[in-house]
C-alpha positions as CSV (number, residue, x, y, z in Angstrom):
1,X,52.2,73.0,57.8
2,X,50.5,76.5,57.2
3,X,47.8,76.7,55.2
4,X,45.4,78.8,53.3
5,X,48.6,80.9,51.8
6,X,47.5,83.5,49.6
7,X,49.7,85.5,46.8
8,X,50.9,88.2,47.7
9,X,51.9,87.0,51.8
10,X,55.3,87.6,52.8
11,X,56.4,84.6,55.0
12,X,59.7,83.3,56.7
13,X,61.0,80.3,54.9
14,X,63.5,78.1,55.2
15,X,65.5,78.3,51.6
16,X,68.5,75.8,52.6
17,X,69.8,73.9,51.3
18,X,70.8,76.2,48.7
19,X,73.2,75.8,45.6
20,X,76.1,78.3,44.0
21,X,74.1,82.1,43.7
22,X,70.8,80.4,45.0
23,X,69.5,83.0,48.1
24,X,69.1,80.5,51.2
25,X,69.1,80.6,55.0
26,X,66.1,81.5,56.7
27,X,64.4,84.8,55.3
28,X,61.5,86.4,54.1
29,X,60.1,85.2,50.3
30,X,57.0,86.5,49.1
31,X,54.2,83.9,47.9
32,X,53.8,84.4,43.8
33,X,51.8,81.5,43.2
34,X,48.0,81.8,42.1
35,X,45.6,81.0,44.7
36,X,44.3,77.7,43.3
37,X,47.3,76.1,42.9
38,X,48.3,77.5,46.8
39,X,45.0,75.8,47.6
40,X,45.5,72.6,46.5
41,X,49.0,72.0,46.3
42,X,51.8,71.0,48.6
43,X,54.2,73.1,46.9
44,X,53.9,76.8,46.6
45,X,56.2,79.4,44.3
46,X,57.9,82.2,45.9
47,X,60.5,85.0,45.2
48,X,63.3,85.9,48.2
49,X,63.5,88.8,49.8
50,X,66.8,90.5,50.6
51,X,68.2,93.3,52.9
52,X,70.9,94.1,50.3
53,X,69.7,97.0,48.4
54,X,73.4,97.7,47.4
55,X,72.8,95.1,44.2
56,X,72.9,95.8,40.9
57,X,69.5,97.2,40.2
58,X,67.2,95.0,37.5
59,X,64.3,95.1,36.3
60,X,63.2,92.2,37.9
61,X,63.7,93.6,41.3
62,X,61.1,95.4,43.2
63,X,62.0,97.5,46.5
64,X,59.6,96.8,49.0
65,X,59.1,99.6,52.2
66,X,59.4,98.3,55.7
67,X,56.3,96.8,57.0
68,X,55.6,94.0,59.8
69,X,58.1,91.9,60.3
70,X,60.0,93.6,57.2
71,X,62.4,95.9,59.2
72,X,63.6,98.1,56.7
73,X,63.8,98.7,53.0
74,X,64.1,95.0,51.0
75,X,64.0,94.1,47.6
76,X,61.9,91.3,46.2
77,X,64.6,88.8,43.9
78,X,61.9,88.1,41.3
79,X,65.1,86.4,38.9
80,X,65.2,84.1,41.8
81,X,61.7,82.7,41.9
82,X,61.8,78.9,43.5
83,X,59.2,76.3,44.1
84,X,59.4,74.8,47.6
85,X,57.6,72.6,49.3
86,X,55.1,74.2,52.0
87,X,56.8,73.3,54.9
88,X,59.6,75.1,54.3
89,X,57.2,78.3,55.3
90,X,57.9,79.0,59.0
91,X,55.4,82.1,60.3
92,X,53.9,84.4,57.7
93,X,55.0,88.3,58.5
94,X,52.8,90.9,56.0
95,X,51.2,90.6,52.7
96,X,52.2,92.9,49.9
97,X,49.3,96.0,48.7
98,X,47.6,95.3,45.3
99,X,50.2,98.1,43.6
100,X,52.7,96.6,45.0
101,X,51.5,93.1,43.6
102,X,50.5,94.6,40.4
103,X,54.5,96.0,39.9
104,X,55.6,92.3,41.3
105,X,53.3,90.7,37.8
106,X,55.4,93.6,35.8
107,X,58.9,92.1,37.4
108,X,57.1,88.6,37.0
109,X,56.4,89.0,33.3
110,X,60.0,90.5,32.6
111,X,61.7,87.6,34.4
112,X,60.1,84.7,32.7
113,X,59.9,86.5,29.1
114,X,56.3,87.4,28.9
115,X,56.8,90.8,27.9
């Protein structure tokens, strides 16, 4: 199992099984989860990341550039934020910048209701 995950790491997971419009297969999710619990938790939260830039566009999404192991444009599916166990992370690939994480807690704070 990987450890010391931080928020804000993109890592390959393993979403499957999967039900209905849940993302699954193996892909890139990024970490959302605040450090703490990361640290002493065997379950971490994450948001999927998807090549599919064609989709509608919300306000919950955020369009990340390419970057290590992210091999072109993606968008970050925060509407489809998950809890999954920590073995379900398989190598970890990047880690967002803080802007980036700081318009992730805007899409975060839409997608739960805290706005």
């Amino acid at each position: 199992m990987i450890e010391n995950i931080v928020r804000g790491e993109i890592y390959i997971a393993d979403l499957d099984p999967c039900i209905g419009s849940e993302q699954g297969g193996i892909r890139p999710v990024v970490i959302i989860q605040n450090n703490t619990g990361n640290r002493f938790s065997t379950t971490t939260i994450v948001a999927p990341i998807t090549t599919k830039l064609g989709k509608a566009y919300l306000p919950t999404h955020l369009v990340i550039n390419k970057r290590t192991g992210i091999y072109k444009k993606s968008m970050i599916l925060l509407e489809q934020i998950r809890i999954i166990d920590k073995s379900r992370l398989l190598e970890k690939l990047s880690i967002l910048e803080d802007q980036e994480i700081d318009l992730m807690d805007r899409s975060l704070r839409i997608s739960v209701g805290l706005n």
